[in-house]
C-alpha positions in Angstrom: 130.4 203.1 226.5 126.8 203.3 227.4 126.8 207.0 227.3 127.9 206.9 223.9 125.2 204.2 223.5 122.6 206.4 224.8 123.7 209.5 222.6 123.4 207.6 219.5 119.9 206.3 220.5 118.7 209.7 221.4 120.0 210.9 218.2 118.5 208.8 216.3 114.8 208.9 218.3 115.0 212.6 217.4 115.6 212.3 213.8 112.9 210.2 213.7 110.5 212.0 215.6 111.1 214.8 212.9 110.9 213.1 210.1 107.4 212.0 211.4 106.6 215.9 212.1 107.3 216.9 208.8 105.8 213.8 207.0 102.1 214.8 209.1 103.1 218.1 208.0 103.5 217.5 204.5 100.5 215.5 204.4 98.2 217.7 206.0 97.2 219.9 203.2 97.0 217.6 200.1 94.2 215.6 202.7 92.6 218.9 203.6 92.6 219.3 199.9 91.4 216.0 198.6 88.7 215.8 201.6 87.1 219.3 200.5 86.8 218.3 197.0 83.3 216.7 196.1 82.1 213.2 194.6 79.5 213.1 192.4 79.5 209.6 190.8 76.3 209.1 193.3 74.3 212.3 192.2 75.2 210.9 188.2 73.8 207.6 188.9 71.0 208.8 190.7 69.9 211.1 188.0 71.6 210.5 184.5 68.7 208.1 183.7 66.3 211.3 183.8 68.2 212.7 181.4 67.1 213.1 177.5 68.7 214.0 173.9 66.9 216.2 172.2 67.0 216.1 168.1 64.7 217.6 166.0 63.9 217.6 162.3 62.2 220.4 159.6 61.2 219.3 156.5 61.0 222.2 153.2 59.8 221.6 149.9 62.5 221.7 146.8 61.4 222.4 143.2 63.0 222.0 139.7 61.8 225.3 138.0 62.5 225.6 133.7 65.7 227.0 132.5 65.7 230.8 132.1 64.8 232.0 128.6 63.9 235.0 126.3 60.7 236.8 127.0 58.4 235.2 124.4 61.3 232.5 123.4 60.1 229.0 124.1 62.7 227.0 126.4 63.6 223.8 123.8 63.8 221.8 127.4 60.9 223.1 129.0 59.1 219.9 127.9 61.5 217.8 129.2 61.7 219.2 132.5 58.1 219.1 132.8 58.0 215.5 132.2 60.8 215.4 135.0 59.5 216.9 136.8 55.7 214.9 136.6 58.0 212.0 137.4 59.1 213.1 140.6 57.6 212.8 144.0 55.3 215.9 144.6 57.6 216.5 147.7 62.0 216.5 148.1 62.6 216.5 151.9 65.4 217.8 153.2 66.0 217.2 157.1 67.8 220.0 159.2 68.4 218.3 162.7 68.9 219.7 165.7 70.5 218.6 168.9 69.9 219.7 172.4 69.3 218.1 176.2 66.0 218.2 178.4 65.1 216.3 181.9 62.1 214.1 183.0 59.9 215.9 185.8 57.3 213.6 185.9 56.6 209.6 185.1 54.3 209.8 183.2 56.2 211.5 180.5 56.6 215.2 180.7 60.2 217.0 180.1 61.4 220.3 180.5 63.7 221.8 177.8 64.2 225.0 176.2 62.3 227.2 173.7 65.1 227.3 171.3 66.0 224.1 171.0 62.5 222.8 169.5 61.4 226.0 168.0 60.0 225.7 164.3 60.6 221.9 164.8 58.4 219.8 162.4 59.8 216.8 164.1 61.0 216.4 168.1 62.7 212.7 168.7 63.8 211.9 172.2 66.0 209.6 173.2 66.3 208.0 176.3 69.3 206.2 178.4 67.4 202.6 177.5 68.1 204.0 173.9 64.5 204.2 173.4 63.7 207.1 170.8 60.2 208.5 171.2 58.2 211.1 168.7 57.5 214.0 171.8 54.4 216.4 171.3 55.4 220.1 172.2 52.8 220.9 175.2 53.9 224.4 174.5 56.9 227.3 174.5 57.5 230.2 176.1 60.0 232.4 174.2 59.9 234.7 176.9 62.0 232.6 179.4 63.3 230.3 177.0 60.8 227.5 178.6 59.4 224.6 176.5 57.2 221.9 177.6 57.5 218.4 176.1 55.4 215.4 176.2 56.1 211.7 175.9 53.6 208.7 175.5 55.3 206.4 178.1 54.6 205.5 181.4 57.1 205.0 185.3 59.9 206.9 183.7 62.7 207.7 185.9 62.3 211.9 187.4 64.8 214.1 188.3 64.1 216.1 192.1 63.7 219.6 192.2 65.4 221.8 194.0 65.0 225.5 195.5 67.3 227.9 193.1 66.6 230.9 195.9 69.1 229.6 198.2 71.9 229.2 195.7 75.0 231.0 196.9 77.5 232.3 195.0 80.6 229.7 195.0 78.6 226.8 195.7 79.4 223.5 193.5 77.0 222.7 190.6 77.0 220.1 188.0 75.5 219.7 184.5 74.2 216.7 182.5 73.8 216.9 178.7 74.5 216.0 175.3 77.3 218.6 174.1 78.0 217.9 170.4 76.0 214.6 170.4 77.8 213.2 172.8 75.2 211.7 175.4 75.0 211.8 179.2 78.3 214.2 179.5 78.8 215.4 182.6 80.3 218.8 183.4 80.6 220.6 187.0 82.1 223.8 188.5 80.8 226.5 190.8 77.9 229.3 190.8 79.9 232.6 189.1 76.7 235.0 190.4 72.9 235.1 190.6 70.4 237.2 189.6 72.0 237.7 186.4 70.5 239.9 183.6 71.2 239.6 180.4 70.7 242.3 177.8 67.8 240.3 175.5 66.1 238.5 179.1 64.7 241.1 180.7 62.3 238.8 182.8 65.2 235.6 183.7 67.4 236.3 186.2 70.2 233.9 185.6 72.6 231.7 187.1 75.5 232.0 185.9 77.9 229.3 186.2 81.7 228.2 184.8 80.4 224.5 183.8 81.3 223.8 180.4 78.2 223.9 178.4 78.0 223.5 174.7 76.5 223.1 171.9 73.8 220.3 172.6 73.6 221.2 176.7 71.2 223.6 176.0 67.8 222.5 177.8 70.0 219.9 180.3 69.9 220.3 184.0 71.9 222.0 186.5 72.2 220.2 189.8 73.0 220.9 193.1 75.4 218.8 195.4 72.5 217.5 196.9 71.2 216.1 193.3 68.1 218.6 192.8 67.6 220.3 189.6 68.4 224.2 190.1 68.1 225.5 186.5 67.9 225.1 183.2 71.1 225.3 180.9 70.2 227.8 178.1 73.1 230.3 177.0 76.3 231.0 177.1 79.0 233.9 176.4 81.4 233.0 173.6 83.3 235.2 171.0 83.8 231.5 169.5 80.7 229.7 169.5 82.2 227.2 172.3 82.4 227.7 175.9 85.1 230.3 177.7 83.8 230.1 181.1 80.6 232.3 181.4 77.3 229.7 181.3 73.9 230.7 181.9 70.8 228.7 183.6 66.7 229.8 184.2 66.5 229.3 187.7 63.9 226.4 188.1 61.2 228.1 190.1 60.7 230.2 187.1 60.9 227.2 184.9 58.3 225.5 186.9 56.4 228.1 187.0 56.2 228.9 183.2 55.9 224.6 182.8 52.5 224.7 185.3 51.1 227.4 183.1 51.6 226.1 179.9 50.2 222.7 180.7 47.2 224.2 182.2 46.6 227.0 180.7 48.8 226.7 177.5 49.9 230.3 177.9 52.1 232.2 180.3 50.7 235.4 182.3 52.9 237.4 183.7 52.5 241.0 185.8 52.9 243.9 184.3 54.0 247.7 185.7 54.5 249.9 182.3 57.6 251.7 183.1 61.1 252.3 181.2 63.4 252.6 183.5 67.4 252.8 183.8 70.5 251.9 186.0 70.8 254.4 189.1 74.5 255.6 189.1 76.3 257.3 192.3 75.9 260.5 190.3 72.3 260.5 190.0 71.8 258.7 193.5 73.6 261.4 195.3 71.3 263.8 193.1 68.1 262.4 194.8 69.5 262.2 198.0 70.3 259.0 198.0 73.3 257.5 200.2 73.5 254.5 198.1 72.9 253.6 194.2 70.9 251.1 193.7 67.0 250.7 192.8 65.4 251.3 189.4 65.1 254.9 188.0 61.8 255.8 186.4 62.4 257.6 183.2 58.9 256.9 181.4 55.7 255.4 182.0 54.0 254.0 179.9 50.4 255.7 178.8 47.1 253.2 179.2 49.3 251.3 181.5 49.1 250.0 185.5 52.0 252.5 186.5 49.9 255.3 184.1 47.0 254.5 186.4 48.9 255.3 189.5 50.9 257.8 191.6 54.1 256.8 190.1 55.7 259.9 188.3 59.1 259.8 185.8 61.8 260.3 188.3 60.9 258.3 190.8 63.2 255.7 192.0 62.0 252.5 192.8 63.9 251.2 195.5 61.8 248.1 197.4 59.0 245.9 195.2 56.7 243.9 197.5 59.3 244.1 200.8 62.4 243.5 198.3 65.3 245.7 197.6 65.9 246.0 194.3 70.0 246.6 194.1 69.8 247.1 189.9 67.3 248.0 187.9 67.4 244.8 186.3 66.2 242.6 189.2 62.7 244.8 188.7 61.2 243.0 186.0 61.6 239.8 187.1 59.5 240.6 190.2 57.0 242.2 188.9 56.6 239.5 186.0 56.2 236.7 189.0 53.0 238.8 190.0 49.9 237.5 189.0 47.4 240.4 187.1 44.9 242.6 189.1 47.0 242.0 191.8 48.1 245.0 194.3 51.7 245.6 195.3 53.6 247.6 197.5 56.3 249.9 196.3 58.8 252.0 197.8 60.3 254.9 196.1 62.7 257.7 196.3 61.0 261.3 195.6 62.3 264.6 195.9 64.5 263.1 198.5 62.2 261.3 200.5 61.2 257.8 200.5 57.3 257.0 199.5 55.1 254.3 199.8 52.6 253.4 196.5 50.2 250.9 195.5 50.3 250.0 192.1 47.9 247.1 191.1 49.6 244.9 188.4 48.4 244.0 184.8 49.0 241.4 182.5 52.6 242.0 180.0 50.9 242.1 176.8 52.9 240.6 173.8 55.9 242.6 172.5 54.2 244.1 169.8 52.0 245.7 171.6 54.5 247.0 174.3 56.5 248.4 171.5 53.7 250.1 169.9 52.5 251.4 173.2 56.2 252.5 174.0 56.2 254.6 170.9 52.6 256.3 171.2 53.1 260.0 172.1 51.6 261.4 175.0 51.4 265.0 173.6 49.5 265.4 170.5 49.9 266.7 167.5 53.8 267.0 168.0 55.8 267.6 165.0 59.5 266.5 167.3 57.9 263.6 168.0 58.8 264.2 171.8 57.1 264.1 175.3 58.5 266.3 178.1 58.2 266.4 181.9 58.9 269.1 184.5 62.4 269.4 185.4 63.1 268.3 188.9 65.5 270.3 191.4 67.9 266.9 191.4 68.8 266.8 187.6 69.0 270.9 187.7 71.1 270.7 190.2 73.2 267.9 188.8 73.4 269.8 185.1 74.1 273.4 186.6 71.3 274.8 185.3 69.8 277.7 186.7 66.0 278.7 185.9 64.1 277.1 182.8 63.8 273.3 180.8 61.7 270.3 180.2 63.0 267.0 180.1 62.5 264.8 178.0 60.7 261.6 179.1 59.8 260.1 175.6 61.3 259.7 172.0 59.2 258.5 168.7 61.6 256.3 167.3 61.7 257.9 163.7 60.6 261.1 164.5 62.4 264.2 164.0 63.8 264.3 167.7 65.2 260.6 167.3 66.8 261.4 163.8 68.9 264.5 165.5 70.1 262.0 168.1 67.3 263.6 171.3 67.2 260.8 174.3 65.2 260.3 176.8 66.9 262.2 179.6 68.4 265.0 177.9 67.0 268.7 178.8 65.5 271.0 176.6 66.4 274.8 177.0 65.4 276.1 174.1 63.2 275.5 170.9 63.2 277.7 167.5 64.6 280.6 169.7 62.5 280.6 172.7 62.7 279.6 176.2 60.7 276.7 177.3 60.4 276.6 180.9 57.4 274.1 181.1 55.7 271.3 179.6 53.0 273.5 178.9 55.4 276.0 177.4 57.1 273.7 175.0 53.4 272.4 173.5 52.6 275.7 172.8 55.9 276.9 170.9 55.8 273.5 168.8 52.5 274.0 167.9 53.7 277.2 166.0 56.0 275.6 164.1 55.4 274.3 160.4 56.5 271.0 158.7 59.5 271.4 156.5 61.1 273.9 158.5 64.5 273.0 160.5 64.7 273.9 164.2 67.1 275.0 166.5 67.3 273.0 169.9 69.1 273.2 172.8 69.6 270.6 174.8 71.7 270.4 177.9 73.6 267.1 178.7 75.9 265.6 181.3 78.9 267.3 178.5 77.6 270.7 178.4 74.8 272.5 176.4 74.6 272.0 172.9 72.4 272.6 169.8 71.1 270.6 167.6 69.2 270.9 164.1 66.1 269.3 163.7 64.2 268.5 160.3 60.1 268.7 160.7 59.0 266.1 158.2 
């Protein structure tokens, strides 16, 4: 009897004991899980009171204007509408509003936003979490970086804390305050997608990009790390619908408060300045200047009266290392040089003819776009009826095209010229013009120099598909 007393009890201590096991077991990942996931409610109440709707108004004149008539046929209600019109005010306003987000960086009343959530504003309202709506002054804009600078006449207004956006990681948990749609103080969060990101019409932000949802109405908000410090400004997003599908864009908020110090004391933004066009370097044309890896920024035309024209940087150099930094795309190149002040020397590091070179460039000031633009379409070579600019041909792209003894490449196309209308790009190789051989710069001045406007020309040009000829139409 007490053996059989004993086996039940052992029996049933081991059922329990496993049960026990695989309730700690079971248990274990959902607390792993719910102990890894972060709480913001502090960081929102610390910092949701810094945050402002934006809304904006334009005002535009409407007129009445006289019925269409006859020419020479007097309207019978002309003089009516006259007398209408006499009646009326001497203005009909129409308001367009405009919603967007911005944060409080100091007490005494400035915000940060974005350019193009105030731009052509007649009007700029902000509310505050109080619900107190203040008329804001515009300090000033930078279209550039998509930085404007706000002002408001109040006084010990709660401030966000700004952070350092340079130590981001990729992965790491952001959150986002705003007022998507009109709806105030939302709050949004997710994780850093990738930094350093270049989009095609910001050649000078390199953005965070994030998967908070962001919205119509976020734009100008901050992003915040865990720790509740403003990383970056909310300013785009990529949508095939208008609404967010994951892929959100912030200015990093040194850059912001950067562009923010110079506009309050200065009222303009400076940036540097280097003069170059340059391109993506592919494996292709890495392993064609001896390269191991691709990465860096490939020179493919410099600009004439500019800093890099004033230097020993040629076309086809590869710029590899700006001021210490490696530069992995050519897109993480403008930003750096833009962060340097003008007259200002910095160290390069380049890839030539295989061998890596050390250059001093001293930086300018980036003039406005239209004069960039005008500069990038000045032609070096004179009195050139293709409307092109040529360069030797290095032993790297000869190699790389197979081709054995003669051509000029071509560095520079006048957008409208004769070479731009046949479909000529910077990059392509020039064997042969109206017949004859070019084999140097010098060579390929002096055979367009014999030609005559009106005529059509033969070209060949040699590309990554194979030579091939095109007909060019001298204007």
């Amino acid at each position: 009897m007490n053996k059989s007393i004993k086996r039940v009890f052992s029996s049933a201590i081991s059922a329990w004991a496993l049960s026990t096991c695989v309730i700690v077991l079971l248990s274990q990942p959902a607390m792993a899980l719910t102990g890894n996931l972060p709480d913001f409610t502090t960081l929102v109440k610390k910092n949701h009171e810094a945050v402002v709707n934006i809304s904006t108004r334009q005002r535009a004149r409407t007129t009445v204007d006289a019925l269409p008539s006859e020419e020479g046929e007097a309207n019978p209600l002309d003089d009516l509408i006259k007398r209408f019109k006499e009646d009326q005010p001497q203005q009909q306003p129409f308001e367009g509003d405009g919603l967007g987000s911005g944060f409080i960086i100091s007490a005494d009343g400035y915000v940060l936003t974005n350019n193009h959530v105030v731009e052509n504003a007649e009007e700029v309202i902000v509310s505050l979490h109080d619900r107190r709506q203040l008329i804001a002054t515009v300090v000033g804009t930078d279209p550039r970086s998509d930085v404007a600078v706000l002002k408001l006449d109040a006084k010990d207004l709660p401030v966000v804390s700004i952070g350092n956006s340079d130590s981001l990681e990729v992965g790491e948990w952001v959150l986002a305050i705003g007022s998507p749609f009109g709806f105030d103080f939302s709050v949004t969060a997710g994780i850093v997608s990738a930094t350093g990101r270049s989009l095609p019409s910001e050649s000078y932000v390199p953005f965070i990009q994030t998967d908070v949802a962001i919205n119509p109405g976020n734009s100008g908000g901050p992003l915040f790390n865990l720790k509740g410090e403003v990383i970056g400004i909310n300013s785009q997003i990529y949508s095939r619908t208008g609404s967010f599908m994951g892929l959100s864009f912030a200015i990093p908020i040194e850059l912001a408060m950067d562009v923010a110090d110079q506009l309050r004391t200065k009222g303009r933004v400076s940036r540097g300045w280097l003069g170059v066009i340059i391109q993506e370097v592919t494996m292709e044309l890495a392993e064609s200047f001896g390269m191991r890896t691709a990465h860096g920024a490939l020179v493919s035309s410099i600009l004439p009266d500019s800093p890099a024209s004033n230097s020993s940087l040629e076309v086809g150099d590869v710029i590899t290392h700006f001021e210490g930094n490696r530069i992995e795309r050519s897109s993480s190149l403008p930003p750096m040089v833009g962060r340097i002040s003008a007259n200002q020397d910095a160290q390069l590091r380049v890839v030539r003819d295989g061998k890596s070179v050390e250059l001093v460039v001293n930086i300018g000031e980036l003039p406005g776009n239209n004069e960039i633009r005008t500069a990038s379409q000045t032609p070096a070579v004179t009195e050139n009826l293709l409307a092109l600019d040529v360069d030797r041909l290095d032993d790297g792209t000869r190699e790389r095209l197979k081709i054995d003894k003669g051509g000029v490449v071509v560095s520079q196309v006048i957008e409208g010229g004769p070479g731009d209308t046949a479909g000529i790009v910077p990059g392509d190789v020039l064997l042969m013009v109206d017949n004859k051989a070019v084999d140097t710069p010098s060579e390929f001045k002096q055979v367009v120099s014999e030609l005559s406007g009106g005529d059509s020309v033969a070209v060949l040009v040699q590309r990554e598909q194979g030579p091939v000829f095109l007909a060019l139409k001298l204007d």
